[in-house]
Backbone bond lengths (Angstrom), bond angles and torsions (degrees), N, CA, C in turn:
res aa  C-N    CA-C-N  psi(-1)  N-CA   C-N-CA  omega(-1)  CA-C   N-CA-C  phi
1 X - - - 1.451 - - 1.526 109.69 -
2 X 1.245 107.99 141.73 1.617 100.24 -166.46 1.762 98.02 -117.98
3 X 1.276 128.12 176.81 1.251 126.62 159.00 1.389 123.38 -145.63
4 X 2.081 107.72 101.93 0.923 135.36 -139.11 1.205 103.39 -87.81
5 X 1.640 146.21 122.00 1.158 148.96 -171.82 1.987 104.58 -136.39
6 X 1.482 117.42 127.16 1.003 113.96 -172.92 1.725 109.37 -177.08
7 X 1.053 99.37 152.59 1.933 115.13 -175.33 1.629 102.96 -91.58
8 X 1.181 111.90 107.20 1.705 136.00 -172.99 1.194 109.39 -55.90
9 X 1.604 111.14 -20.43 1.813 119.90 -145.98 1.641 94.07 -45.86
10 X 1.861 124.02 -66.44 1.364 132.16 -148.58 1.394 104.89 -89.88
11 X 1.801 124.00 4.41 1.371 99.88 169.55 1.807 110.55 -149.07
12 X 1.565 84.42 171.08 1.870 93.61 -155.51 1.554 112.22 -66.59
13 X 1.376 125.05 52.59 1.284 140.76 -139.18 1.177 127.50 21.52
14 X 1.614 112.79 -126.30 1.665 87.21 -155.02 1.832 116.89 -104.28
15 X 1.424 109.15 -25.84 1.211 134.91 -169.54 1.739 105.37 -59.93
16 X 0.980 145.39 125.41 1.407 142.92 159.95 1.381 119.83 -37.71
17 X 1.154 117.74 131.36 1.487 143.87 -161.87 1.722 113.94 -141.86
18 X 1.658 100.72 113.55 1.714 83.67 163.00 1.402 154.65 -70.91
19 X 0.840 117.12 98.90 2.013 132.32 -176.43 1.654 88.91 105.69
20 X 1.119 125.27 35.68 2.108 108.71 150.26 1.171 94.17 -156.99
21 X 1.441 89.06 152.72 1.142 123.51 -160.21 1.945 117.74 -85.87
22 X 1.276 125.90 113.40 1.347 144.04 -119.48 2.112 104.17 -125.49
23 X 0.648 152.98 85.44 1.824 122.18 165.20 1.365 126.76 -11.03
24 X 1.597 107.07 -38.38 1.696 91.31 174.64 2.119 109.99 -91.01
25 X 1.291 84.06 -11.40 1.920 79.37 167.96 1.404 111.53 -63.28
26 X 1.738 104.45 -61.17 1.516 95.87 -165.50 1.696 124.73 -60.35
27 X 1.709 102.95 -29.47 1.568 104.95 165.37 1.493 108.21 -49.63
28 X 1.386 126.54 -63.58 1.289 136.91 -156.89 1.582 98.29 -30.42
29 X 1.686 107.49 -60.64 1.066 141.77 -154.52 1.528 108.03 -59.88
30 X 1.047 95.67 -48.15 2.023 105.42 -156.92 1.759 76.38 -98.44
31 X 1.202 133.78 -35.84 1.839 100.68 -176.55 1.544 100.74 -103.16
32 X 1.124 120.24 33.12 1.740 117.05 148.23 1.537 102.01 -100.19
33 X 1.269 113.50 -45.13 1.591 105.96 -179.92 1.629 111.16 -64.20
34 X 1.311 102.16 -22.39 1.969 91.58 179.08 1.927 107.51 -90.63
35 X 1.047 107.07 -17.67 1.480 96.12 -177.71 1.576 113.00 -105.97
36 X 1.664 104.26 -24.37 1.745 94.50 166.76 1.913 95.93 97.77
37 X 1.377 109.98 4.87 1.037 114.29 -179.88 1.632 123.86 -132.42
38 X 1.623 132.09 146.80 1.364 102.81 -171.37 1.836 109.65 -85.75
39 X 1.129 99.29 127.99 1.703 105.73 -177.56 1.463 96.29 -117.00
40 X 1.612 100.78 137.07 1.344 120.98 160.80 1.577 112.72 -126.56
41 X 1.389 107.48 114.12 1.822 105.14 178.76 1.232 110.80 -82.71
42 X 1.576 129.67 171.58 0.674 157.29 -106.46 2.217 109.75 -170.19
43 X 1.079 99.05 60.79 1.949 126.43 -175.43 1.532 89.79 -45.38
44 X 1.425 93.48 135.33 1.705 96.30 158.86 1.433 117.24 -112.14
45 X 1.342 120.76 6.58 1.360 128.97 144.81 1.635 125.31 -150.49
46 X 1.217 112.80 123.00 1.376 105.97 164.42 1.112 136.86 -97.89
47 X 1.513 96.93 119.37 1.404 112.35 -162.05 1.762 106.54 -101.89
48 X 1.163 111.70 145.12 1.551 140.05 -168.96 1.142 113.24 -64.40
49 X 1.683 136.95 122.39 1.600 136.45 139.36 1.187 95.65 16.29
50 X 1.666 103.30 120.86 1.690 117.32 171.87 1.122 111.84 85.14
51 X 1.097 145.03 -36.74 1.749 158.11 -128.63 1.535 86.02 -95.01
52 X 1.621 109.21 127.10 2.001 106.11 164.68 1.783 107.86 -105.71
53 X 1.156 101.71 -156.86 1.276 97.95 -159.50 1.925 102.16 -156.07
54 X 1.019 121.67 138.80 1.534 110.11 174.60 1.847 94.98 -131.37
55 X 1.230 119.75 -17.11 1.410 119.07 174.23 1.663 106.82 -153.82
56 X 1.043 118.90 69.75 1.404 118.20 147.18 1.660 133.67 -67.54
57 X 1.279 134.98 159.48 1.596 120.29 170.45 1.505 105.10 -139.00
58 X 1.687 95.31 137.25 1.316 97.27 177.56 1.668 95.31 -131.91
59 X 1.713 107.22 167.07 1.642 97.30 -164.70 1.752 86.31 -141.02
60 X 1.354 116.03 164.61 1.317 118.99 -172.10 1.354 103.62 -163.18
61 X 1.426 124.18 145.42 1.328 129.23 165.18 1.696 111.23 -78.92
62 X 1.593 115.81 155.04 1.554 111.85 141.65 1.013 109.67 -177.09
63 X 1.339 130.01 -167.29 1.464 124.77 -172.58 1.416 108.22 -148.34
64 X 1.690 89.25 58.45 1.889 99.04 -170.36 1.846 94.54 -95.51
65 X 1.129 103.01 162.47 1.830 103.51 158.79 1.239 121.08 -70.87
66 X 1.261 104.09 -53.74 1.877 105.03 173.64 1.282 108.46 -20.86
67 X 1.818 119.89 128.96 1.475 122.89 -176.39 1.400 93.09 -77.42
68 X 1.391 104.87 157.09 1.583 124.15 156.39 1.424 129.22 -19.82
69 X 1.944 92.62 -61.56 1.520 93.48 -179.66 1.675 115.94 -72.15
70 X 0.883 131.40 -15.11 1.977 140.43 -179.35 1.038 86.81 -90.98
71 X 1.238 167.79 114.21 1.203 154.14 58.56 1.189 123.42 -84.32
72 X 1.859 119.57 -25.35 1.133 116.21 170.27 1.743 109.86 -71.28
73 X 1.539 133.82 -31.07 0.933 123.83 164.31 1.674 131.59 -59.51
74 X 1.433 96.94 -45.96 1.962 97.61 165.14 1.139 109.54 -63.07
75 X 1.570 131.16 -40.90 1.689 111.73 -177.12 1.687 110.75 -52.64
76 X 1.621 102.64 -45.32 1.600 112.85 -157.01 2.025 105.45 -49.41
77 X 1.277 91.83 -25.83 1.671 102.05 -162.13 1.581 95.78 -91.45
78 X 1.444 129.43 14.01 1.149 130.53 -176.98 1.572 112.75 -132.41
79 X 1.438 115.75 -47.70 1.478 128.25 145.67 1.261 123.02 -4.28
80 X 1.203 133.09 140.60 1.805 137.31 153.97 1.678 99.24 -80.71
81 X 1.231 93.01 145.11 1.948 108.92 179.37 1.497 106.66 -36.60
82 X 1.385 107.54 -38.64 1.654 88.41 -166.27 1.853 116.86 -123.44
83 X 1.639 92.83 59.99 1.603 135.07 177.12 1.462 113.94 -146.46
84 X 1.286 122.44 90.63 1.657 118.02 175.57 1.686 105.77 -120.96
85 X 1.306 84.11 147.33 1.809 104.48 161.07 1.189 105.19 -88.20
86 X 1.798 100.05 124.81 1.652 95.90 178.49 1.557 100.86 -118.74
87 X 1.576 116.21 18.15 1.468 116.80 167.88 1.848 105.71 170.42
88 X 1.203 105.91 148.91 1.301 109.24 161.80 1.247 119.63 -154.08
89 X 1.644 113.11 154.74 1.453 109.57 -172.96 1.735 106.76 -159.35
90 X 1.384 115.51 158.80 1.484 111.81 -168.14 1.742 103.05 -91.56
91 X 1.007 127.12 137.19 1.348 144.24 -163.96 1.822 99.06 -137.74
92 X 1.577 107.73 170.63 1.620 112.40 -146.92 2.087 81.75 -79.43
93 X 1.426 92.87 171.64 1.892 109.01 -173.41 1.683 81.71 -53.62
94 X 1.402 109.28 -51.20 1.874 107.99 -134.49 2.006 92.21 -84.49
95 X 1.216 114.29 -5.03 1.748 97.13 -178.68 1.178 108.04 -51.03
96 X 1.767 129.71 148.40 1.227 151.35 136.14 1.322 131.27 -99.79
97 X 0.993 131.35 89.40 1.211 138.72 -158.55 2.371 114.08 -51.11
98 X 1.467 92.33 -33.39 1.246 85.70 157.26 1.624 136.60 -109.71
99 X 1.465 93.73 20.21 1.824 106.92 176.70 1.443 99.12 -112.52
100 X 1.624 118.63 20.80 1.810 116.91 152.69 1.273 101.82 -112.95
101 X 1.762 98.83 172.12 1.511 140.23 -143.46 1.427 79.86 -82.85
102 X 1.239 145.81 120.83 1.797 108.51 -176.94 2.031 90.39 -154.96
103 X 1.271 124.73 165.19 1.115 124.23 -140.48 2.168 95.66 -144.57
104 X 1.260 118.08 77.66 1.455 109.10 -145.08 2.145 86.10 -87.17
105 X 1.342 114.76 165.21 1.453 113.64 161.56 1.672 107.59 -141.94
106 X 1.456 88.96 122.55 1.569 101.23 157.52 1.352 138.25 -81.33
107 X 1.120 121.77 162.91 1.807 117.23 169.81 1.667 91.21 -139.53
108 X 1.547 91.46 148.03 1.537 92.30 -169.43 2.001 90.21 -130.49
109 X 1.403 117.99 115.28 1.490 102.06 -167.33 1.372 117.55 -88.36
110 X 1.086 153.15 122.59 1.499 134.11 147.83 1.350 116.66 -94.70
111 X 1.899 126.48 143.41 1.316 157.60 91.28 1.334 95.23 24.16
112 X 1.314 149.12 99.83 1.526 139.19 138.40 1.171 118.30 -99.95
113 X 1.305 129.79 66.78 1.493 125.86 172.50 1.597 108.95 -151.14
114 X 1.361 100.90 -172.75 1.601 112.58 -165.15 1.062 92.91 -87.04
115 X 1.280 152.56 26.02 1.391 138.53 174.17 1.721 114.60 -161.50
116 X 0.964 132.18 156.82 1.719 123.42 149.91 1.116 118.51 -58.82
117 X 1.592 122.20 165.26 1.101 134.48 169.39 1.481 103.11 -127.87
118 X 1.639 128.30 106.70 1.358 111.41 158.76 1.518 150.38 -38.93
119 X 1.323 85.17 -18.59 1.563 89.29 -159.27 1.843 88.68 -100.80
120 X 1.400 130.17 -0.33 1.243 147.45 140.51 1.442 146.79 -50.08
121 X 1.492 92.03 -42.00 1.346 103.48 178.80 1.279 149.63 -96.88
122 X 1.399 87.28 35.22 2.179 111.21 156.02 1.374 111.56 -117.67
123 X 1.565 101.53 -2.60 1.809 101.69 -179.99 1.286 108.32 -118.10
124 X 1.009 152.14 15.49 1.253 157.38 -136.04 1.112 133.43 177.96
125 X 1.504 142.13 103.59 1.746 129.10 176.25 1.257 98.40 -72.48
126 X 1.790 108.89 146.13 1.884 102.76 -176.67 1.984 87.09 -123.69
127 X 1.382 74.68 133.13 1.758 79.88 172.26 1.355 95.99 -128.38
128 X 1.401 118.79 164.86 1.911 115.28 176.41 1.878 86.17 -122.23
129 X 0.975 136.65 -9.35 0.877 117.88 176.73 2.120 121.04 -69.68
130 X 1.398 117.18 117.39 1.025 110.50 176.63 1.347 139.79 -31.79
131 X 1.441 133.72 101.14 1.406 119.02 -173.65 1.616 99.71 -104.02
132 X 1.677 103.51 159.91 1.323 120.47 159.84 1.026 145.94 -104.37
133 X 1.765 98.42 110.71 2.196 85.26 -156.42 1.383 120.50 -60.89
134 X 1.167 94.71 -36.60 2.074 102.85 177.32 1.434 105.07 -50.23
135 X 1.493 119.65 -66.13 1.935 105.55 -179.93 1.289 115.83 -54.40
136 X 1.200 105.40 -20.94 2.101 103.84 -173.02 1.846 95.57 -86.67
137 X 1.347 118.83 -40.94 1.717 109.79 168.75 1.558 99.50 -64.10
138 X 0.843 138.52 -63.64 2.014 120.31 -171.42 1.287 107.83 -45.37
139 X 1.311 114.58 -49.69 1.476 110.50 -172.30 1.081 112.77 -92.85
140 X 1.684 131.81 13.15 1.723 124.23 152.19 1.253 99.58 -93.33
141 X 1.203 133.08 4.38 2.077 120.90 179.66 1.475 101.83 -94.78
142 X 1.121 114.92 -16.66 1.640 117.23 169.24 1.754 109.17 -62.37
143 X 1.226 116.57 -22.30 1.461 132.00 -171.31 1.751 117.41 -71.06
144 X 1.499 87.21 -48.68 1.300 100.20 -169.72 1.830 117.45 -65.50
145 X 1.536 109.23 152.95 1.001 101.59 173.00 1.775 99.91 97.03
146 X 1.404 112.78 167.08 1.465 115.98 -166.18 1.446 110.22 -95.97
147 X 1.497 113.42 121.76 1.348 123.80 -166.84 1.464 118.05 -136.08
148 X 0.968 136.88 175.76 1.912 139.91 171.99 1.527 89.30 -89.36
149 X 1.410 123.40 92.21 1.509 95.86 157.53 1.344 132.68 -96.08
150 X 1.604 111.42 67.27 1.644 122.70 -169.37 2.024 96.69 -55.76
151 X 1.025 103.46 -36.73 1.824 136.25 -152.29 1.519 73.88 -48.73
152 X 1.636 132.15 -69.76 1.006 148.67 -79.51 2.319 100.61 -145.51
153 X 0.989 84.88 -12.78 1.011 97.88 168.54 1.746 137.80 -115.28
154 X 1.499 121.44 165.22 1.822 121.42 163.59 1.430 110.29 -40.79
155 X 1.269 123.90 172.69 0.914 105.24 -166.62 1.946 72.96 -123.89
156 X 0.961 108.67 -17.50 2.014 106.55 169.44 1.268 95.39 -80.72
157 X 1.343 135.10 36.54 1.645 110.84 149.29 1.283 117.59 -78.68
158 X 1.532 115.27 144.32 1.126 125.32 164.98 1.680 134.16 -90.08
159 X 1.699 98.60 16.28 1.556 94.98 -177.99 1.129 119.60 -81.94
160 X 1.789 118.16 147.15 1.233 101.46 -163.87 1.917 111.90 -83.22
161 X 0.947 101.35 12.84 1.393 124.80 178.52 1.414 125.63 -139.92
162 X 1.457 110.92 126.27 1.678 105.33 -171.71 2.335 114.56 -109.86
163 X 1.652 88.38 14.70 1.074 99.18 156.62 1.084 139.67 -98.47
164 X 1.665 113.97 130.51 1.338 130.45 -145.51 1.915 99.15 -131.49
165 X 1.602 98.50 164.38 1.281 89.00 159.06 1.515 108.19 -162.38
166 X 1.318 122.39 135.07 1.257 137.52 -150.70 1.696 88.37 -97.43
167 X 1.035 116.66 164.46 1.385 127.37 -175.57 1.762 92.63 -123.73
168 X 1.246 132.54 -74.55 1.380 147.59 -154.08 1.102 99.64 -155.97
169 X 1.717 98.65 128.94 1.540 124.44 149.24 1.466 123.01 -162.88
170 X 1.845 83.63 140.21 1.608 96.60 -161.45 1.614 105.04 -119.69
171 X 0.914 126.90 144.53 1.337 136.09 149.78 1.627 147.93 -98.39
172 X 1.688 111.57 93.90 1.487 97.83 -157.60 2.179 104.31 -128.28
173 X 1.055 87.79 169.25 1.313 104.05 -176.97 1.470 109.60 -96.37
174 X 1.448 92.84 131.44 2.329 102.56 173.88 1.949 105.46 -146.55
175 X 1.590 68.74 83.56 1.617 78.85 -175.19 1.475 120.78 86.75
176 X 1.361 111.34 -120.11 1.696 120.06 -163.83 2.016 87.31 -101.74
177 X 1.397 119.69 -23.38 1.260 109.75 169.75 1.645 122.20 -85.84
178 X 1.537 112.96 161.34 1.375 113.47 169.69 1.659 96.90 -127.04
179 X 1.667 90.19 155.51 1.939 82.62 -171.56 1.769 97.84 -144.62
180 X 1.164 97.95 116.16 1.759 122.90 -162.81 2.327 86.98 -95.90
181 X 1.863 87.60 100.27 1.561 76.03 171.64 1.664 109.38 -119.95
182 X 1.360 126.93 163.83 1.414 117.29 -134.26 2.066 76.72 -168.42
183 X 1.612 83.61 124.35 1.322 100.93 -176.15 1.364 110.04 -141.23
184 X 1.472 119.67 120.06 1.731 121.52 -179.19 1.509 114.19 176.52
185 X 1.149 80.79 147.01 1.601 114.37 -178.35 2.125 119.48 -19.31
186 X 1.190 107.33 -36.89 1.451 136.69 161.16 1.455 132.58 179.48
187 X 1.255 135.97 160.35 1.207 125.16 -163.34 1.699 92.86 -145.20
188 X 1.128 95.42 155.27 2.116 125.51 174.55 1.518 97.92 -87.88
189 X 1.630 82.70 157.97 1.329 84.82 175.07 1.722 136.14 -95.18
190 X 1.492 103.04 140.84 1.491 101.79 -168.01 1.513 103.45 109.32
191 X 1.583 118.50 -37.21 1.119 116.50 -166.98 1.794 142.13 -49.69
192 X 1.435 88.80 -30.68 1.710 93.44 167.32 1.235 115.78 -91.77
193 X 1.309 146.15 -18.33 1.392 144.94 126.05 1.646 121.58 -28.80
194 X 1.112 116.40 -51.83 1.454 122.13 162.03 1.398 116.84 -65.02
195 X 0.654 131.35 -36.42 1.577 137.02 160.12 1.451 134.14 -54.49
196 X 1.562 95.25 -50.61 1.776 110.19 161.07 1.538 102.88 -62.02
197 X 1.562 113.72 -45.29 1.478 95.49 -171.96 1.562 139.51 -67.13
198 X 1.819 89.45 -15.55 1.050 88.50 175.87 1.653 123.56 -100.51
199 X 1.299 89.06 7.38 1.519 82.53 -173.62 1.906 93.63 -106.46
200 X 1.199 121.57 18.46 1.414 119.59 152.18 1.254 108.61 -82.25
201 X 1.301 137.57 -45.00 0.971 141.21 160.28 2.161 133.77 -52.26
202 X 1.125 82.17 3.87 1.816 115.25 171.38 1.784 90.58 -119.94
203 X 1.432 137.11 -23.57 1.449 111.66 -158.93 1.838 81.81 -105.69
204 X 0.985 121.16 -25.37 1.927 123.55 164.59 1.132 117.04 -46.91
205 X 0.967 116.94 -44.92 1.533 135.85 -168.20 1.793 103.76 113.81
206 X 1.086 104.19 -40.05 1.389 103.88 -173.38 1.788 142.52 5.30
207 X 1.799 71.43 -51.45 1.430 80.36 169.26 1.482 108.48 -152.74
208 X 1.506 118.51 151.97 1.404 105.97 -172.12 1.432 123.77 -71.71
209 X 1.138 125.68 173.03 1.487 131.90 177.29 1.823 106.30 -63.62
210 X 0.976 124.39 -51.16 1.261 110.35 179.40 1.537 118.97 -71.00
211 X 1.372 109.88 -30.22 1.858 91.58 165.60 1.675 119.27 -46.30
212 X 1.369 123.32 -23.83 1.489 102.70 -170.24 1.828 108.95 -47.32
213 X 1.472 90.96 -30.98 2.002 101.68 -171.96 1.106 99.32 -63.14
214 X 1.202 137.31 -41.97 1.389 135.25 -175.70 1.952 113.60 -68.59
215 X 1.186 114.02 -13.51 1.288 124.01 -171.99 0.939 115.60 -99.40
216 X 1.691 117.14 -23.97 1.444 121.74 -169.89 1.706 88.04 -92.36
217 X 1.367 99.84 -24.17 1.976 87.12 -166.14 1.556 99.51 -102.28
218 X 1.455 113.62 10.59 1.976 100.51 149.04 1.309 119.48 -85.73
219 X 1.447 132.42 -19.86 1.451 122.87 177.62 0.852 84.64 64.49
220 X 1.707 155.17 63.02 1.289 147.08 166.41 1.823 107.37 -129.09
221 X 1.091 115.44 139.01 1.744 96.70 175.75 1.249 108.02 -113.00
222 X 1.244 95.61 3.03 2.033 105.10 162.05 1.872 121.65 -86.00
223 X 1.539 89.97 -14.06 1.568 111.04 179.63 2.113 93.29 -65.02
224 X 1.245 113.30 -81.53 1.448 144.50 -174.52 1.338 92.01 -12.09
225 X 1.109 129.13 -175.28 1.870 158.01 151.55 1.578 90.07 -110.41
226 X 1.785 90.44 165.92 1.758 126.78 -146.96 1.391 93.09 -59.10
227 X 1.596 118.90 177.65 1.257 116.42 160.76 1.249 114.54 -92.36
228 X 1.493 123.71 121.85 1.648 105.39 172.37 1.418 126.19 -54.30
229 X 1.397 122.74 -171.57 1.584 121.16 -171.11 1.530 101.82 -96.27
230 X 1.228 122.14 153.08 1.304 104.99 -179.52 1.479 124.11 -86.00
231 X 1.226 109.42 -12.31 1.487 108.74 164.81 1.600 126.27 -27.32
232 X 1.454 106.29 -35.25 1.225 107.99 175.64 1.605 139.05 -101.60
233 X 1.507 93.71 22.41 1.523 114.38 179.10 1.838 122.26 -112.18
234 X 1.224 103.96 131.49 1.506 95.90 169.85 1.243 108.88 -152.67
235 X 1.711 107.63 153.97 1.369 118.98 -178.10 1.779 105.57 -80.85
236 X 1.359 86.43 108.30 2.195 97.13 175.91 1.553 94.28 -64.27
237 X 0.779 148.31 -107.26 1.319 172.69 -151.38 1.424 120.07 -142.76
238 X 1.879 101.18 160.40 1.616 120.50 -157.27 1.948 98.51 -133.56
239 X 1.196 112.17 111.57 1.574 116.27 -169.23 1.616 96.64 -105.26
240 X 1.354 107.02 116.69 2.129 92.37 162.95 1.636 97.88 -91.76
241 X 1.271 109.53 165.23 1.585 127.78 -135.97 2.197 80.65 -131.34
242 X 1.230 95.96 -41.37 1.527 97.18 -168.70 1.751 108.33 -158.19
């Protein structure tokens, strides 16, 4: 099991794609060339064009000698700069990383100031328009807890279920940034982007804090606010529960 940490900016996220270039390609790639064997891992989330990562997990079979724990060091020396192993370890043949109990957390960043910041803007959506963290916290506690979030999602998802359940989410201010973090059990796709967006649209005024309830209980994805960009999303960390 590896633990995949990396800046989304240059690829079409993480899932394999023909002719672009992917996170689970370049693993594929660089740990077939280190073991001499063809390996395909096994993502415990796929995350979207742009999308970074500070703890992702991906898992792979083989029947190399290299111990468990060195592989995150031989990958690192094979890796492009902005793909690191930030751990690895041997786990049972039969684990699936998305057939456990498992507890994922996002951070979703925004830009709050009168201007851009370059050195910001692959990590961060920048808006200058004033938001309010207090209306955007009332109207993320409407979130929490197990809900249909049809509201809240693509409308090309393919899950066969659009019930979800959020564990915690908070919204706080650090400085000129605000940072929307979002913790649960599993998520659809688009969904924590849709979520940030709409609860900018609660920090506008736009709309009040208690409509989010009304949004989650249209099952509508015309109900919701925009999707943000993904530049400003990343997977913090991946907890198994059991």
């Amino acid at each position: 099991m590896l633990t995949v940490s990396y800046d989304g900016t240059a690829y079409c996220g993480w899932q394999l794609q023909p002719g672009k270039e992917t996170i689970e390609g370049v693993l594929n790639r660089c740990l077939s060339e280190l073991t001499g064997e063809p390996i395909e891992v096994i993502g415990a989330s796929r995350t979207d064009s742009g999308v970074h990562a500070l703890g992702n997990i991906a898992v792979f079979d083989t029947e190399s000698p290299i111990p468990a724990d060195k592989f995150s060091y031989a990958l690192n020396q094979r890796l492009p700069e902005d793909i690191r192993i930030q751990g690895s370890e041997e786990v049972a043949a039969d684990f699936h990383p998305r057939h456990c109990v498992s507890r994922k957390t996002y951070e979703y960043r925004i830009l709050n100031a009168p201007f851009p910041l370059p050195t910001k803007r692959l990590y961060a959506h920048f808006t200058y328009v004033p938001l309010n963290v207090d209306l955007m916290n009332q109207g993320a506690a409407y979130l929490v807890g197990e809900h249909d979030f049809k509201s809240f999602c693509s409308v090309d998802t393919q899950a066969q279920t659009t019930v979800r359940q959020i564990d915690a989410i908070e919204v706080v201010r650090q400085g000129e940034e605000i940072c929307i973090l979002v913790s649960g059990r599993g998520f659809l796709y688009n969904m924590v982007r849709i979520i940030a967006g709409t609860l900018m649209e609660v920090g506008r005024g736009h709309l009040p804090p208690e409509k989010v309830k009304d949004i989650l209980g249209a099952c509508d994805r015309q109900a919701a606010g925009p999707t943000a960009p993904a530049c400003g999303l990343t997977l913090v960390g991946y907890e198994f529960l059991e």
